[in-house]
Residue frames as qw, qx, qy, qz and C-alpha x, y, z in Angstrom:
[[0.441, 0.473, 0.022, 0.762, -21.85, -12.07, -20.11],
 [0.389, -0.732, -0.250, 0.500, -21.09, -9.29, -17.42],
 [0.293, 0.831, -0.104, 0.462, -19.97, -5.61, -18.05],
 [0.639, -0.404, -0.103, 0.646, -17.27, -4.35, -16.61],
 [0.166, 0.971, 0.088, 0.145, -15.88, -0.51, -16.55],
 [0.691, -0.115, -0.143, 0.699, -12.13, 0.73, -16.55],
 [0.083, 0.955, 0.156, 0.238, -11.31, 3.90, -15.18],
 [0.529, 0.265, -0.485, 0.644, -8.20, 6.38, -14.67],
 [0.593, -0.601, -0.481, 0.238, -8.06, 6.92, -10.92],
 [0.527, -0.708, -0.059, 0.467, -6.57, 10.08, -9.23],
 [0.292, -0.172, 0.379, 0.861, -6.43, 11.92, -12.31],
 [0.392, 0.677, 0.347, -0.518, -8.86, 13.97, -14.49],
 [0.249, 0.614, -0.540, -0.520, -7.18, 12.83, -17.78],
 [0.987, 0.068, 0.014, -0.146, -7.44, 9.53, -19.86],
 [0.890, 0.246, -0.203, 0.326, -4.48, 6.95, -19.61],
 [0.095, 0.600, -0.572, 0.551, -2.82, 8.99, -16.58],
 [0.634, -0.389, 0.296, -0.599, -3.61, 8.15, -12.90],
 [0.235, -0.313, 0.907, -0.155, -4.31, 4.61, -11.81],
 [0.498, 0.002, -0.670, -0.550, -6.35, 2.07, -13.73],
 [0.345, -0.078, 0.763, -0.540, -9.32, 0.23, -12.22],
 [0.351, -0.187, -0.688, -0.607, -11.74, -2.20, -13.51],
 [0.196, 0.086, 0.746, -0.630, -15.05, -2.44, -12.00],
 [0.173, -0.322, -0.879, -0.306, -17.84, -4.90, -12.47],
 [0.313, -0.231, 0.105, -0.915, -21.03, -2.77, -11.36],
 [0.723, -0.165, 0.223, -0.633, -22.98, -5.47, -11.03],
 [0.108, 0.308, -0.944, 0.036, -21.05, -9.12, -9.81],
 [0.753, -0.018, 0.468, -0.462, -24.29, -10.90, -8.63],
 [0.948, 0.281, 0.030, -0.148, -23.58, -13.49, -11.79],
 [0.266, 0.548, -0.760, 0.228, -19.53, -13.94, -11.55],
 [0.847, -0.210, -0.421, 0.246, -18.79, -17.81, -10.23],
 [0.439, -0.872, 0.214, -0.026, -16.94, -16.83, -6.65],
 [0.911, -0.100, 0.360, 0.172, -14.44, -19.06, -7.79],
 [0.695, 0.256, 0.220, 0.635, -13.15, -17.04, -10.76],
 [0.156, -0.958, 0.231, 0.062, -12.86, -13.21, -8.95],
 [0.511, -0.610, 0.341, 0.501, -9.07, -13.68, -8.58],
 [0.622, 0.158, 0.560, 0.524, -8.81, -15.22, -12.27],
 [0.183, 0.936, 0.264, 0.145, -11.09, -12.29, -13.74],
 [0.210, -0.957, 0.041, 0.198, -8.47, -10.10, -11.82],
 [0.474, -0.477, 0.458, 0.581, -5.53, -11.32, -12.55],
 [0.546, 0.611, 0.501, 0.279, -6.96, -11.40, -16.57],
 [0.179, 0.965, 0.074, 0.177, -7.25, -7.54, -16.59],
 [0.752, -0.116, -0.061, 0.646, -3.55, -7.25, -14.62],
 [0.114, 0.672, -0.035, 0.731, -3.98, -4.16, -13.18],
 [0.063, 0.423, -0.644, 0.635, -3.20, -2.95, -9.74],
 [0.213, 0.149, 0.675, -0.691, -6.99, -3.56, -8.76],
 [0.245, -0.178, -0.724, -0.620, -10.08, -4.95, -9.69],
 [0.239, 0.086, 0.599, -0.759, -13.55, -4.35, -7.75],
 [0.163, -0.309, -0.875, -0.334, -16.75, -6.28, -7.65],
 [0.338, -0.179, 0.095, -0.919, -19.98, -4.41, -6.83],
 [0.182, -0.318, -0.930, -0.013, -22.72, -6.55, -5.02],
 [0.227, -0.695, -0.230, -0.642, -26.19, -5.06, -3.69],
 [0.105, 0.463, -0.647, 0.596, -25.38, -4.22, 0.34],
 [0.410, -0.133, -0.902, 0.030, -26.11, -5.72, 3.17],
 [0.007, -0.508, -0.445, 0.737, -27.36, -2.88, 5.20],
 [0.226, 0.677, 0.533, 0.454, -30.28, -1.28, 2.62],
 [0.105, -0.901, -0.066, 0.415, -29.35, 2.15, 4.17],
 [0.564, -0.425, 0.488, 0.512, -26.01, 1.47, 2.31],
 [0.378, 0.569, -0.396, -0.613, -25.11, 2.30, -1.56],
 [0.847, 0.348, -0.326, -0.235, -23.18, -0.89, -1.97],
 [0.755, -0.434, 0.457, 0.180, -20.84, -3.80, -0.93],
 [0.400, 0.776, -0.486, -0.035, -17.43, -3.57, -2.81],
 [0.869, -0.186, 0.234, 0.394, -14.70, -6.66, -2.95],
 [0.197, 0.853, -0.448, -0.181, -11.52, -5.37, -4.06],
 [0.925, -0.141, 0.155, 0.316, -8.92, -7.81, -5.45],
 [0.188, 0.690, -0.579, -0.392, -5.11, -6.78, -6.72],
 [0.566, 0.505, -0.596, -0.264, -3.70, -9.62, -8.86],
 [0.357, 0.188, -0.873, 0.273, -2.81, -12.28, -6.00],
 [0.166, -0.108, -0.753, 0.627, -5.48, -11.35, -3.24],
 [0.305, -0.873, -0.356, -0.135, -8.88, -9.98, -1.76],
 [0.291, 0.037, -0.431, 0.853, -7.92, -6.87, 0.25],
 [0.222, -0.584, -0.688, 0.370, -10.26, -5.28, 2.83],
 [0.041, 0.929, 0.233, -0.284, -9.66, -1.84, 1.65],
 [0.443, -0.033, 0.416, 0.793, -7.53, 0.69, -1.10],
 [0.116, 0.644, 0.119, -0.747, -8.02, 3.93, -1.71],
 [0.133, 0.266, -0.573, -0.764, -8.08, 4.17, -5.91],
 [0.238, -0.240, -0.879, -0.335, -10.77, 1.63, -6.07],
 [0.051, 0.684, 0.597, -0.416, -13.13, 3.24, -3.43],
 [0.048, 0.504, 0.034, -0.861, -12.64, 6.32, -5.09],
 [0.196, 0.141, -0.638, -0.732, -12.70, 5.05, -8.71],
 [0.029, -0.598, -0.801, 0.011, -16.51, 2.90, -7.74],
 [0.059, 0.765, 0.463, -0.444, -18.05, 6.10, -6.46],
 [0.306, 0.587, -0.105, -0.742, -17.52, 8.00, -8.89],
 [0.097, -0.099, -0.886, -0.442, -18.47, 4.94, -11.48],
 [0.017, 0.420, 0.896, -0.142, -21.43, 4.51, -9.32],
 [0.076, 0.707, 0.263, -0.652, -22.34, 8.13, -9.36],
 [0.030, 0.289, -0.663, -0.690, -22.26, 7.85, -13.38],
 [0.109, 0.021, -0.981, 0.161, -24.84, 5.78, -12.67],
 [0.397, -0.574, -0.347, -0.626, -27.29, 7.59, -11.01],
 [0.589, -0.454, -0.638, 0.198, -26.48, 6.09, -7.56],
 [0.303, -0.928, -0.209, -0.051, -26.06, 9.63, -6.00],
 [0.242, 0.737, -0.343, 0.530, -23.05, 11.93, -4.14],
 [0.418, -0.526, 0.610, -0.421, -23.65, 10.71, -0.86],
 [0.869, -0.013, -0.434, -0.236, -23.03, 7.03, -0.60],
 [0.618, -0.592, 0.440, -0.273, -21.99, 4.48, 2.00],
 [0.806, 0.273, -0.513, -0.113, -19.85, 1.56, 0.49],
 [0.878, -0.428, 0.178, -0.121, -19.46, -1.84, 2.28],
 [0.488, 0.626, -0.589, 0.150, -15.94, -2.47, 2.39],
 [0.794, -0.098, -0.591, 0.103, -13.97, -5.72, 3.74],
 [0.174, -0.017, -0.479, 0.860, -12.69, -2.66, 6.98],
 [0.188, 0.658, 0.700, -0.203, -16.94, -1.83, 6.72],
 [0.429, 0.748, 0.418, 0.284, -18.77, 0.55, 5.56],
 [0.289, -0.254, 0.068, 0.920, -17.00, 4.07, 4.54],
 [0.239, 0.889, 0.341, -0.188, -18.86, 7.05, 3.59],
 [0.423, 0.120, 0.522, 0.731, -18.11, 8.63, 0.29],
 [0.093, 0.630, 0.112, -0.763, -18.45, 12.13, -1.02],
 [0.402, 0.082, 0.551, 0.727, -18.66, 12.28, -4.97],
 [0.141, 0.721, 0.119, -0.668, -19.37, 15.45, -7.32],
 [0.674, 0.710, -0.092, 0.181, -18.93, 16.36, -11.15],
 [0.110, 0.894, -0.416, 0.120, -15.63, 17.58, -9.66],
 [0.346, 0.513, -0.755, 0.216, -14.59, 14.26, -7.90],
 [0.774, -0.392, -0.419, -0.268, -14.96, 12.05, -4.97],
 [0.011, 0.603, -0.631, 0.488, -13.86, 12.05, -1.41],
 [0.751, -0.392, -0.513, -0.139, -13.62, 9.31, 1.32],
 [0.071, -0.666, 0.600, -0.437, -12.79, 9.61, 4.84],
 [0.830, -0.165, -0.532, -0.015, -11.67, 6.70, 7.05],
 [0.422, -0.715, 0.294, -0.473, -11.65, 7.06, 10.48],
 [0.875, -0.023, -0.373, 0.308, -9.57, 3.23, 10.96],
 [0.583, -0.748, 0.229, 0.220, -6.75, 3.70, 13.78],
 [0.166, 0.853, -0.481, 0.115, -3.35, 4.54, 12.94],
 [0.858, -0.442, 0.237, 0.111, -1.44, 0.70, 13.59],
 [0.113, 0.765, -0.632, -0.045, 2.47, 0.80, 13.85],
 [0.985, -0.076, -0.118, -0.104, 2.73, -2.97, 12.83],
 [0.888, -0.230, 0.056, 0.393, 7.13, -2.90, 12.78],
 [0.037, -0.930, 0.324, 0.171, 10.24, -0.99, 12.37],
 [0.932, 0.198, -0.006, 0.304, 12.20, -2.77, 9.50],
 [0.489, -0.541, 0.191, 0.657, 15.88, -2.01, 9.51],
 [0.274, 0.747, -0.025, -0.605, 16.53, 1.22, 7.37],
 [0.183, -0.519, 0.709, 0.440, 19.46, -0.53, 5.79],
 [0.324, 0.166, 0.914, 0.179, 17.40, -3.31, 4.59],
 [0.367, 0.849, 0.335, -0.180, 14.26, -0.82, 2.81],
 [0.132, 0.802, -0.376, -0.444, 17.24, 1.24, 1.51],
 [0.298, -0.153, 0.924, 0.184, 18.28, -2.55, -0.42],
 [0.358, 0.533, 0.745, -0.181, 14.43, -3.22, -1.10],
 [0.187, 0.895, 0.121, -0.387, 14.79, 0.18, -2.85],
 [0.902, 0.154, 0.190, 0.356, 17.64, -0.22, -4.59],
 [0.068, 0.881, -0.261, 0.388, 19.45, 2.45, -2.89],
 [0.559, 0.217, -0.600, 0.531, 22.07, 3.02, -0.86],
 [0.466, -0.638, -0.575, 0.211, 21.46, 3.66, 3.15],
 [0.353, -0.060, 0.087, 0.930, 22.42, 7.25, 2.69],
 [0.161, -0.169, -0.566, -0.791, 19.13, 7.83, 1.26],
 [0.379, -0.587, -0.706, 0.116, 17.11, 7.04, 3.94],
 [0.102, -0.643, 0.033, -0.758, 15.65, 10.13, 5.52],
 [0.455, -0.397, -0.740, 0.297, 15.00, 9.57, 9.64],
 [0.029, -0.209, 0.283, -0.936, 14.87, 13.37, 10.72],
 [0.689, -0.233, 0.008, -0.687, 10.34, 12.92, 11.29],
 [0.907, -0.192, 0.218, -0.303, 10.40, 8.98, 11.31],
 [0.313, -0.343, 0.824, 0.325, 12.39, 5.95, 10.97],
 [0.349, 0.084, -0.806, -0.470, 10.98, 3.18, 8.38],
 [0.304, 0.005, 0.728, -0.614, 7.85, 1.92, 9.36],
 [0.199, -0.125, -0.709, -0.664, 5.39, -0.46, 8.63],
 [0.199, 0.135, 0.467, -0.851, 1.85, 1.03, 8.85],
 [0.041, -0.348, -0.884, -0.310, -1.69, 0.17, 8.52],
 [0.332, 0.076, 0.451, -0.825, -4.76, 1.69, 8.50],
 [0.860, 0.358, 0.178, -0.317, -6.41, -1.56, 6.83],
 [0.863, 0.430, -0.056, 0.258, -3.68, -2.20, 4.21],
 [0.787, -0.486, 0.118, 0.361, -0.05, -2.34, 5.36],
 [0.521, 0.737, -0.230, 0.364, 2.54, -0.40, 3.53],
 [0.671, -0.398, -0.198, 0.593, 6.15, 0.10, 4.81],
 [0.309, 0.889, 0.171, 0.293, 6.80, 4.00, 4.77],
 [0.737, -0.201, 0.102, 0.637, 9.91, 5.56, 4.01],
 [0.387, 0.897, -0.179, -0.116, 11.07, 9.29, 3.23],
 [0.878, 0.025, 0.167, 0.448, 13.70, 10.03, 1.71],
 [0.346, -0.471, 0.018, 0.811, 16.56, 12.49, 1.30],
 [0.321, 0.449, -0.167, -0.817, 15.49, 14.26, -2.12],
 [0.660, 0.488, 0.167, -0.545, 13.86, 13.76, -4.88],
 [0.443, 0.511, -0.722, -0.144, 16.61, 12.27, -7.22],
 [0.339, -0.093, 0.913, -0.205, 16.94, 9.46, -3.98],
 [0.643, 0.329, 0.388, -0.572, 13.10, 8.86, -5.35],
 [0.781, 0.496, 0.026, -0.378, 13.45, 8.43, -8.82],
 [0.142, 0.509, -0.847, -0.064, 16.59, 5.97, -8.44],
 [0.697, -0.050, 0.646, -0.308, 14.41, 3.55, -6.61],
 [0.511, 0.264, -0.743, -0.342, 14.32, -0.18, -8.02],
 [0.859, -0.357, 0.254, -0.266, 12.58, -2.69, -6.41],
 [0.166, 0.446, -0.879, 0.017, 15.24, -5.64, -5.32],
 [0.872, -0.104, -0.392, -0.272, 13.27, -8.86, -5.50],
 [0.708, 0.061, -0.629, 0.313, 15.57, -10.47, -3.04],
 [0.297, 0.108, -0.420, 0.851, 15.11, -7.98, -0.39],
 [0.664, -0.159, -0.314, -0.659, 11.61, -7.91, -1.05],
 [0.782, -0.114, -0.594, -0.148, 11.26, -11.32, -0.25],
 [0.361, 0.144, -0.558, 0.733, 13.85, -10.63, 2.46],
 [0.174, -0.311, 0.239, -0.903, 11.29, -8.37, 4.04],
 [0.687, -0.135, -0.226, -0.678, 8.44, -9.89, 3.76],
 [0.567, 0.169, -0.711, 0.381, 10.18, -12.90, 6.04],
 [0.301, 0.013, -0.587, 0.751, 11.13, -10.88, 8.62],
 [0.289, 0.077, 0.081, -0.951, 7.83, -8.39, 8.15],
 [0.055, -0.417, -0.807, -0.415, 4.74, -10.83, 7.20],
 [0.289, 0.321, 0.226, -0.873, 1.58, -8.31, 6.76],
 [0.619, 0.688, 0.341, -0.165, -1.68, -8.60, 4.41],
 [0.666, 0.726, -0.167, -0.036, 0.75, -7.12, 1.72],
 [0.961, 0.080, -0.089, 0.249, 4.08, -8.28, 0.66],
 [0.385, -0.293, 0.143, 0.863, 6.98, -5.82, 2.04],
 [0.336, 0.752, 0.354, 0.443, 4.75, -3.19, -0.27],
 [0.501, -0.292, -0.196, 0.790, 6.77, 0.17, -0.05],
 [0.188, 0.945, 0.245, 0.108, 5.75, 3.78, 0.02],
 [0.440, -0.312, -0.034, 0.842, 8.86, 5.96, -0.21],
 [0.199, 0.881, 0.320, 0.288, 8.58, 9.47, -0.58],
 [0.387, 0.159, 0.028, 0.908, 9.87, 13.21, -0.52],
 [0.105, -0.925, -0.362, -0.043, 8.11, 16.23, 1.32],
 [0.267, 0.094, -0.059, 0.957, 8.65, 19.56, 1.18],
 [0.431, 0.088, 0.302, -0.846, 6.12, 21.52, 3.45],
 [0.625, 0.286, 0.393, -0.611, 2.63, 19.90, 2.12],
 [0.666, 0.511, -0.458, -0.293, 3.69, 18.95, -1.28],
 [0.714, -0.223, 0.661, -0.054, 4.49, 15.21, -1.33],
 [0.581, 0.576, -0.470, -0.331, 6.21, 13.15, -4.35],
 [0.578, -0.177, 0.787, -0.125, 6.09, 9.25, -3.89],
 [0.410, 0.376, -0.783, -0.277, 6.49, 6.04, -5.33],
 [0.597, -0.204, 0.618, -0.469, 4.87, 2.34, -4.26],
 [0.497, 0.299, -0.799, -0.163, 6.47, -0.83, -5.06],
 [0.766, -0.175, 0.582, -0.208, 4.75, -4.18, -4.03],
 [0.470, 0.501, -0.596, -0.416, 6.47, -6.71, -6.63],
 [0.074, -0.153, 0.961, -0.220, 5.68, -9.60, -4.59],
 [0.425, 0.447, 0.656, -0.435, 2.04, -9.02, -4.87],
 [0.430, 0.417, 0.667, 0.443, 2.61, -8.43, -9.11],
 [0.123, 0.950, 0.260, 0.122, 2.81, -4.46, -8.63],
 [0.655, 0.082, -0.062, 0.748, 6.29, -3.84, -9.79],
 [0.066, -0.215, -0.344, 0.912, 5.15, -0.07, -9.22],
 [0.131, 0.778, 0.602, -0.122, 1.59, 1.89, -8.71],
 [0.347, 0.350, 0.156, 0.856, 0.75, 4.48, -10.10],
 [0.141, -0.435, 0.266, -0.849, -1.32, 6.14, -7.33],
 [0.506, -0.110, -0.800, 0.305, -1.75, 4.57, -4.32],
 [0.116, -0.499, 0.132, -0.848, -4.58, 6.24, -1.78],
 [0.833, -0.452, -0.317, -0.028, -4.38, 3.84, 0.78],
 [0.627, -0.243, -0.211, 0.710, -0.80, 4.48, 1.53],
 [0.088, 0.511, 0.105, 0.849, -1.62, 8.07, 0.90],
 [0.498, -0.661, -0.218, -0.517, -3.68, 7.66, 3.63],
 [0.825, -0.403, -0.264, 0.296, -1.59, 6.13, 6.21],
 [0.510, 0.352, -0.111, 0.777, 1.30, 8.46, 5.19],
 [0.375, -0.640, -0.106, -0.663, -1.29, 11.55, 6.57],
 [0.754, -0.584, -0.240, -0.182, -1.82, 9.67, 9.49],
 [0.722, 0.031, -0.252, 0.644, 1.97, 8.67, 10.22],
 [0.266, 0.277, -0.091, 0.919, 2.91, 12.54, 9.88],
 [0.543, -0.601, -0.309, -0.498, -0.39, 13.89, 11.99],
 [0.750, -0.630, -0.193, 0.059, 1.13, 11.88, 14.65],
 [0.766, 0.060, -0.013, 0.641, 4.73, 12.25, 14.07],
 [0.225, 0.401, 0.079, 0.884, 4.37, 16.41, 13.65],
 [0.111, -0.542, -0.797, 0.243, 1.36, 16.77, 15.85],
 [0.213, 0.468, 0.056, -0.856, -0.43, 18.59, 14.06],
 [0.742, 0.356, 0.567, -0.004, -2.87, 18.12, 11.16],
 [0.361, -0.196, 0.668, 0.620, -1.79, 17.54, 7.67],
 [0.553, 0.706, 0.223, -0.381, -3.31, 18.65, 4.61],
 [0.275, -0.458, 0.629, 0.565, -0.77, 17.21, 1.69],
 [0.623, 0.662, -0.099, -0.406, -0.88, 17.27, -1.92],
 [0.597, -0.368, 0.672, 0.237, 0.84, 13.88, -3.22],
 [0.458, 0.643, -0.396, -0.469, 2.35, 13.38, -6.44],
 [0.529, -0.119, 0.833, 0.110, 2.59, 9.73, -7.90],
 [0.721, 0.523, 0.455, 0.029, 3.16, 7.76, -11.03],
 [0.276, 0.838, -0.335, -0.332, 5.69, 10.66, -12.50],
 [0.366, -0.504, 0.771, 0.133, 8.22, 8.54, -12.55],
 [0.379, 0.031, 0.910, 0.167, 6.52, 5.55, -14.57],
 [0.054, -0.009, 0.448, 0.892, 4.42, 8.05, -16.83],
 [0.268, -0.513, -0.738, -0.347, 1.23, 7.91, -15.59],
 [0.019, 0.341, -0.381, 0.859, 0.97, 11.23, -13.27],
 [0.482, -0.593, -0.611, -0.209, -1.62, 11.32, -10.81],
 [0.264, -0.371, 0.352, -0.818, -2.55, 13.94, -7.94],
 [0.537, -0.316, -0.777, -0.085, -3.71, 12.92, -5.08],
 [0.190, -0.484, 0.159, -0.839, -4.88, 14.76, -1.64],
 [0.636, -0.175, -0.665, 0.351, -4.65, 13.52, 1.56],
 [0.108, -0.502, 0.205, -0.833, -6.36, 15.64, 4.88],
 [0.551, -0.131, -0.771, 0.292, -6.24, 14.64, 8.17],
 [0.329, -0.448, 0.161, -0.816, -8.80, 16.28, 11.23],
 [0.815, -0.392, -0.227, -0.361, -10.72, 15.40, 14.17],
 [0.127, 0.383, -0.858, 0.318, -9.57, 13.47, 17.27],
 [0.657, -0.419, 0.412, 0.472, -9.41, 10.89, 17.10],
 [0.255, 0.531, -0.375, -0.716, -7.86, 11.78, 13.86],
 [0.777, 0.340, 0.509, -0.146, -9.56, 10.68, 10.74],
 [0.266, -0.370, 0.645, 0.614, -8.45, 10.69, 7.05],
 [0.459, 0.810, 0.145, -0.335, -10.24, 12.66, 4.10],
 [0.448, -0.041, 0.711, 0.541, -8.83, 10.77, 0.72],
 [0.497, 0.755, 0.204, -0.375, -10.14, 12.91, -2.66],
 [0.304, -0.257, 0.671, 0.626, -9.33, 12.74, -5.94],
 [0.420, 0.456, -0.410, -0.668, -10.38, 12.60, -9.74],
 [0.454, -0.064, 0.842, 0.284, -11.05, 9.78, -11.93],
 [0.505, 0.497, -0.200, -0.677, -12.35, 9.63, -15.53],
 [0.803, 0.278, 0.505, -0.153, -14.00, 6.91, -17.84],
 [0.045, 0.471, -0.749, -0.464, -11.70, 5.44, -20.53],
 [0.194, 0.134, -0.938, -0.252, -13.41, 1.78, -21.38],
 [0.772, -0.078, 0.407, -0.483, -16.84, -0.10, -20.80],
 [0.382, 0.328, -0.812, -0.296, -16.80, -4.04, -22.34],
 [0.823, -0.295, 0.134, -0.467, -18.16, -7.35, -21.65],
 [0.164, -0.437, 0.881, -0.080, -16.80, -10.37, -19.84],
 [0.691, 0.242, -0.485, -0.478, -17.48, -13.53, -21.56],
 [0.232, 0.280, -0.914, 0.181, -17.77, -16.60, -19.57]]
């Protein structure tokens, strides 16, 4: 029997924000049934805690979502450190992730990481064909700062504004255009889309990967983090945005996204709060 903890992510309420389970201590899980374990709990992300390989280090983190290992995702770094710091494991920590190790900030008030990955412009799908994926019309595409682009700083998203807010909360994910993308686009994720809406610093987004079994997230601070970057370069200048996600599918969630240094780095912070502890039987 293992414990496991679920917490909401990027939110300082219970049963908003973004669920995460996380096994604190995986040293007895078969390596063989991580994915099953994940796909069991069928949430966006699931994260196994091991002791690190560098003993300066807090810990070594595996993330899975429902179909995959990924190397890195912002709601699950955030939601460990502040699990671990429930813990006792401290405010400063150093967690070994599958991009290495990231330093992590965490308080009573929350937890910040910054990742200092490169900015990589992997393609430039065609607008027409994200405005489809979306299940809008190409009208709705915004291009004035950037076209469509898919961007990585570890985990691949394609990011897209859009014209207002209403464009936002029409979105539908088209499975066929999905698939389409993900063809023409192959990345670590499947055609996964951020679209969003800015107005000065404020930011309201949305982030559909239904190919990878996340018809939508509810707060997403990896692509929060690329977004920052994107617009850092695109505006030159740094960014300091407040992103809303999850209205839309009733689970709000705040996120914060600040972007300094050169080169430039990327200071992810948020909330998260304990909802569930249990044990895994097997």
């Amino acid at each position: 029997m293992t414990r496991y903890l679920v917490y909401d992510v990027f939110t300082d309420r219970p049963f908003c924000g973004n669920q995460l389970a996380i096994f604190p201590d995986a040293t007895t899980l078969p390596e063989d049934q991580l994915q099953a374990i994940t796909a069991e709990f069928n949430f966006s992300e699931v994260t196994f805690v091991y002791p690190p390989q560098n003993p300066d280090h807090t810990a070594r983190v595996r993330i899975f979502t429902p179909t995959q290992e990924i190397p890195f995702a912002g709601h699950p770094t955030i939601g460990t450190a502040i699990a671990l710091f429930d813990m006792g494991l401290g405010g400063d920590q150093i967690l070994e992730l599958g991009v290495g190790p990231l330093p992590c900030t965490v308080t009573p008030q929350g937890a910040s990481f910054v990742t200092s990955a490169p900015l990589e412009r992997l393609s430039h799908p065609d607008p027409a064909l994200v405005a489809r994926a979306l299940g809008l019309s190409g009208d709705a595409i915004n291009t004035s700062v950037h076209d469509p682009v898919q961007a990585s700083l570890g985990l691949p998203f394609v990011i897209v504004e859009l014209t207002d807010r209403a464009a936002l909360a029409r979105c539908q994910s088209d499975i066929a255009a999905c698939r389409d993308g993900a063809q023409r686009h192959p990345a670590g994720m499947d055609f996964s889309i951020f679209a969003y809406v800015r107005q000065g610093n404020q930011v309201d987004a949305r982030m559909f990967a239904p190919l990878d079994n996340m018809p939508e997230d509810p707060a997403t601070g990896s692509a929060s983090a690329t977004l920052a970057a994107l617009l850092h370069e695109d505006l030159r200048q740094p960014q300091n945005l407040h992103i809303s996600q999850g209205e839309d599918m009733g689970r709000p969630s705040r996120i914060n996204a600040q972007t300094f240094g050169d080169p430039v780095a990327v200071r992810i912070s948020g909330q998260a709060v304990k909802v569930m502890d249990g044990t895994l039987r097997i």
